[in-house]
KELOBA-759404 format. One record per residue (C-alpha): residue in three letters; y, x, z. Coordinates in pm, whole numbers, plus 50000, padded with zeros to 5 digits. Each point is the difference from the previous one (the first is absolute). Example, Ala and Ser with C-alpha at 12.3 -4.5 7.8 and 13.67 -1.06 7.14 Angstrom:
2
+-----+-------+-------+-------+
:   r :    c2 :    c1 :    c3 :
+-----+-------+-------+-------+
: ala : 49550 : 51230 : 50780 :
: ser : 50344 : 50137 : 49934 :
+-----+-------+-------+-------+
This chain:
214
+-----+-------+-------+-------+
:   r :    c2 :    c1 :    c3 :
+-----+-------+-------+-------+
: unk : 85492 : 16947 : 57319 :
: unk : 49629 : 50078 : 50146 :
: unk : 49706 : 49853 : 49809 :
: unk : 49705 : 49892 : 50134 :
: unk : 49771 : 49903 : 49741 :
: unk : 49715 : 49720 : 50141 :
: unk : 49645 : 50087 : 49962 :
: unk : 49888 : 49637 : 49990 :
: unk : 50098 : 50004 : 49627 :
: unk : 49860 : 50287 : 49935 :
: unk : 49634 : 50053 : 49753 :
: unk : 49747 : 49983 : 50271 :
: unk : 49698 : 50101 : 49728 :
: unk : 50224 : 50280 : 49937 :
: unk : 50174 : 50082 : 50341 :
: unk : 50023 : 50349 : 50004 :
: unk : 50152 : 50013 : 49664 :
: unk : 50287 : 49783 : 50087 :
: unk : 50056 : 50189 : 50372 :
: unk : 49974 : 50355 : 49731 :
: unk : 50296 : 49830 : 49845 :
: unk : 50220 : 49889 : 50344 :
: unk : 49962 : 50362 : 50095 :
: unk : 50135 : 50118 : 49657 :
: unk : 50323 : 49688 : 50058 :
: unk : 50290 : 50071 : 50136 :
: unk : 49871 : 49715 : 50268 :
: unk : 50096 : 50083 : 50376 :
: unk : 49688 : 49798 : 50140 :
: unk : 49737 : 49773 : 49938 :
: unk : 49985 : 49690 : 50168 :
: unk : 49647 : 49873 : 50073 :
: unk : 49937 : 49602 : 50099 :
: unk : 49754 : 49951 : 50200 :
: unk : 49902 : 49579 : 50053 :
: unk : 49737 : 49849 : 50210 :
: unk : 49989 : 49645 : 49872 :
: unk : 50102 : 49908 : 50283 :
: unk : 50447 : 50070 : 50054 :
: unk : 49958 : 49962 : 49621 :
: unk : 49785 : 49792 : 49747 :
: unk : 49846 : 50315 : 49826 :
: unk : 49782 : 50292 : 50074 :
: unk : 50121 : 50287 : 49862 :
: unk : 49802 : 50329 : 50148 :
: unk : 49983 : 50198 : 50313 :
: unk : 49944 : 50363 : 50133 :
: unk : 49780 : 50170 : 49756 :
: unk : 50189 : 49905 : 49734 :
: unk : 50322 : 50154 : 50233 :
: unk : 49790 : 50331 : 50139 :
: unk : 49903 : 50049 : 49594 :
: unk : 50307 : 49992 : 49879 :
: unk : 50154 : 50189 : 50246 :
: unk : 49731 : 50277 : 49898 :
: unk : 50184 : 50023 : 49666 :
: unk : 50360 : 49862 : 50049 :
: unk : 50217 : 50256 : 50031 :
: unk : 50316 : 49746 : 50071 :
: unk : 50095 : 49877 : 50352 :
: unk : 49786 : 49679 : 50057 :
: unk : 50203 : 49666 : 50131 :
: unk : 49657 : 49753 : 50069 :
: unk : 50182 : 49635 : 50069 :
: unk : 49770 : 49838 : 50235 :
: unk : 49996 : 49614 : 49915 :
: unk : 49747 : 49914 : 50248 :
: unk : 49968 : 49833 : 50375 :
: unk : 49969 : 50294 : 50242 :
: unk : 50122 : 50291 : 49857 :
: unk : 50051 : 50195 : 50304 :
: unk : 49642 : 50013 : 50045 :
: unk : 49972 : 50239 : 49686 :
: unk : 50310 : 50267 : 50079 :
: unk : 49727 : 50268 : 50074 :
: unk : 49791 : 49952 : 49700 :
: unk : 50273 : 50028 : 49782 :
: unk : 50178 : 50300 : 50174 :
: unk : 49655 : 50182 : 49971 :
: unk : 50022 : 49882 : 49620 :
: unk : 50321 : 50170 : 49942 :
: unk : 50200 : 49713 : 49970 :
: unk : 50401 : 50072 : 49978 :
: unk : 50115 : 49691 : 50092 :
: unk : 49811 : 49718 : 50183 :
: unk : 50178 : 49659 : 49881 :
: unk : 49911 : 49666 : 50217 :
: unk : 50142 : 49685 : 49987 :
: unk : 50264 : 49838 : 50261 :
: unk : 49827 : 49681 : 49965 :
: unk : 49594 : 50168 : 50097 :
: unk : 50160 : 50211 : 50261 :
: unk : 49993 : 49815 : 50348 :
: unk : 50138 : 50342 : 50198 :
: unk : 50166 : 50123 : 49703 :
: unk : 50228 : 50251 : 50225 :
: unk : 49651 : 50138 : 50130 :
: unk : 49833 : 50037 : 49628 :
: unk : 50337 : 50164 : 49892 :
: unk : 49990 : 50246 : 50282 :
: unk : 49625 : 50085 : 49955 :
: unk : 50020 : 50048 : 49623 :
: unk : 50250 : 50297 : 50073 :
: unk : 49789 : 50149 : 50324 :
: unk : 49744 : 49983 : 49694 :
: unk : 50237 : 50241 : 49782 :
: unk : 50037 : 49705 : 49737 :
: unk : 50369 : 49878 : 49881 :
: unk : 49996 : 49636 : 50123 :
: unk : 50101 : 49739 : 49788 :
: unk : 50006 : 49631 : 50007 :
: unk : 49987 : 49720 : 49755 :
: unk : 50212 : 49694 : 49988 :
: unk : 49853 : 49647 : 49826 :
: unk : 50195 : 49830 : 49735 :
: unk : 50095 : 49738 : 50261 :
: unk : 50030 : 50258 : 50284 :
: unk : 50369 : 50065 : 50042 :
: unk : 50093 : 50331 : 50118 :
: unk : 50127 : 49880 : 50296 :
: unk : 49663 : 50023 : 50204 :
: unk : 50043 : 50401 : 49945 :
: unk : 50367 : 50080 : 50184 :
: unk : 49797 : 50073 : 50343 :
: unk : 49811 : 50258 : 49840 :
: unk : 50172 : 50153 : 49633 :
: unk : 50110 : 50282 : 50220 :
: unk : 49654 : 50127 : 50043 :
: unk : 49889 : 49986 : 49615 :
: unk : 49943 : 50213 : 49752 :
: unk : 49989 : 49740 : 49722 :
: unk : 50030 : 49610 : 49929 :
: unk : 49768 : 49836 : 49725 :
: unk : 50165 : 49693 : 49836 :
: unk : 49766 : 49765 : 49802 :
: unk : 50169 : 49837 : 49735 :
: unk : 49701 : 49797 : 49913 :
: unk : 49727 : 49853 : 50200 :
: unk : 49761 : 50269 : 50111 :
: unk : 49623 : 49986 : 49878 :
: unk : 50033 : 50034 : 49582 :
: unk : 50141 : 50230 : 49794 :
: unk : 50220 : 49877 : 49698 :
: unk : 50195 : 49706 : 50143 :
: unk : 50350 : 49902 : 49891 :
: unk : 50294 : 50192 : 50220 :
: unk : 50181 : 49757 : 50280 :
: unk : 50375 : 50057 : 49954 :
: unk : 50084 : 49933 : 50391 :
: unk : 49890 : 50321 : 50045 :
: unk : 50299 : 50172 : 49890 :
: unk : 50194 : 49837 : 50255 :
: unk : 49741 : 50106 : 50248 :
: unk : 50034 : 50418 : 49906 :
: unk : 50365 : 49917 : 50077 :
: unk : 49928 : 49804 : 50299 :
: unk : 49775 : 50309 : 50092 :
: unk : 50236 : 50282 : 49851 :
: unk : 50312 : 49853 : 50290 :
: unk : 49696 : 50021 : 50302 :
: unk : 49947 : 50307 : 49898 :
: unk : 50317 : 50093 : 49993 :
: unk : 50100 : 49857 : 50302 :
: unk : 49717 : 50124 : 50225 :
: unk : 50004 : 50384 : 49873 :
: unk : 49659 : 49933 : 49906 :
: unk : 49810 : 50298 : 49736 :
: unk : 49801 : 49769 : 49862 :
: unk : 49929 : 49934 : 49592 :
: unk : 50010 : 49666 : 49820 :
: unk : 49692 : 49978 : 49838 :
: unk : 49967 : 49693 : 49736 :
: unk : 49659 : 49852 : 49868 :
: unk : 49911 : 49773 : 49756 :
: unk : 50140 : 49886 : 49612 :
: unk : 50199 : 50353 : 49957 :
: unk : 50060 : 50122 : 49657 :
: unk : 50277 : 50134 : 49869 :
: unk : 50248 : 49722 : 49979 :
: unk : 49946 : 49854 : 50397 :
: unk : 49958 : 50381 : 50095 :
: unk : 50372 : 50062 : 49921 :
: unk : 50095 : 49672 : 50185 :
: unk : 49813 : 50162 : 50285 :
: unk : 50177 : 50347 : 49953 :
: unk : 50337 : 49836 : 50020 :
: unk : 49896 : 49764 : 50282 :
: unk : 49896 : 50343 : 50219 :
: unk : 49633 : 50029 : 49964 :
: unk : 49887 : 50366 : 50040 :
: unk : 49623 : 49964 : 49914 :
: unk : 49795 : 49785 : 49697 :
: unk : 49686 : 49905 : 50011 :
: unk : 49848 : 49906 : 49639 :
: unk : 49665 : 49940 : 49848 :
: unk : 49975 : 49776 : 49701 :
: unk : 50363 : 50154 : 49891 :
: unk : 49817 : 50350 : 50028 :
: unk : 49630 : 49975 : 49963 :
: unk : 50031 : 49706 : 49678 :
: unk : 50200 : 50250 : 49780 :
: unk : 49900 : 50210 : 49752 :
: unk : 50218 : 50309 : 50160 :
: unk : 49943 : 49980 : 50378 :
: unk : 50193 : 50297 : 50023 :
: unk : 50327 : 49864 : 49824 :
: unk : 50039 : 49726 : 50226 :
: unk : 49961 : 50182 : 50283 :
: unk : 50259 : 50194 : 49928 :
: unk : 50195 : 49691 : 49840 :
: unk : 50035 : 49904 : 50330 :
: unk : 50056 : 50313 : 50173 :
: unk : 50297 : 50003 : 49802 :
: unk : 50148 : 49664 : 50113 :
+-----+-------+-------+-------+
C-alpha cells in the first residue's frame, strides 16, 4: 500500500517540522489540496505554500487541484516540481486535452472522481492515466465521516482497470484510518490519502506505517 499523507492537516505554525517528519515516514508522497472557494466551499492555500514546501520535501508531491480551471496552472506547477498534477473530471471541460498536457509537462496525470461521480465518465480516457483519485467524502474539509459506497466504487474502478489494460493507481481520499483503510486494501485501492488519521496522532510516524502495512 502507498501512503500519501495530506498536508491540509498538517501544523501550519509549525510546517516545516511536520514535512521534517513525512521525510523521516515511510510515506511514498504527500498529497497537497489546493481549493479556490470556488469548485469547493473552502480556501485552503496556493503556490507559495506548494513552491515552499517543495524547497524542503524530499517526498514525491501529488497537489489535488479542487478548483475550476486547472489546466490553466499545469506550467506553474511543473516549474514547482510537482509529481503528480491531480484535476477533477467534473472542472475539466477538455479533460483528454488537460490529461495530455500534464504529461507534455513531465507531470504523472491524475484525475479525481466526486462522491456522486461514477466512474463511468472515465472509460474513454483510463487508458491514458497514471492515477485515479476517489473521494470518499465531499471535497472541501478535512475530518468528515467515510461514505461506504465507495468501496463498491474501487471495485467498480479495479474491473475498468482491469478491463482496459490501464497503469493507473486507485488513489482514495477522505475518512481513512485504519479500520476503512483495510476495507479499501481488500476492495483494490493502491494509494491512501490521510490527514486527521496521520497529522491528529501523537505518533505520525506509526500510522503511517500502520497503514503501509495494510
Amino acid at each position: 500500500m502507498l501512503v500519501s499523507p495530506s498536508l491540509l492537516s498538517a501544523d501550519f505554525a509549525h510546517l516545516s517540522a511536520d514535512i521534517d517528519m513525512i521525510n523521516r515516514s515511510d510515506a511514498d508522497m504527500l498529497h497537497l489540496d489546493v481549493m479556490d472557494g470556488v469548485f469547493v466551499p473552502n480556501i485552503s492555500f496556493g503556490f507559495p505554500v506548494i513552491k515552499a514546501v517543495a524547497g524542503i520535501c524530499r517526498k514525491p508531491l501529488d497537489v489535488h487541484l479542487m478548483i475550476v480551471q486547472p489546466e490553466k496552472w499545469i506550467d506553474t506547477l511543473a516549474s514547482l516540481g510537482a509529481s503528480v498534477m491531480n484535476v477533477h473530471q467534473e472542472a475539466c471541460i477538455h479533460l483528454d486535452r488537460t490529461i495530455a498536457a500534464i504529461k507534455a509537462a513531465g507531470m504523472k496525470a491524475a484525475v479525481t472522481l466526486n462522491p456522486s461521480t461514477p466512474v463511468c465518465m472515465l472509460e474513454d480516457v483510463i487508458a491514458e492515466l497514471d492515477m485515479v483519485l476517489l473521494m470518499s467524502v465531499n471535497p472541501g474539509f478535512g475530518g468528515q465521516k467515510f461514505i461506504g459506497n465507495t468501496l463498491e466504487k474501487v471495485r467498480r474502478l479495479r474491473r475498468m482497470i482491469q478491463e482496459s489494460g490501464s497503469g493507473a493507481l486507485i488513489e482514495v481520499d477522505g475518512g481513512v484510518n485504519a479500520e476503512t483503510g483495510a476495507q479499501l486494501a481488500q476492495a483494490g485501492a493502491d494509494v491512501l490519502v490521510a490527514g486527521s488519521y496521520v497529522f491528529s496522532t501523537p505518533d505520525p510516524e506509526a500510522a503511517i506505517r500502520s497503514l503501509k502495512e495494510l
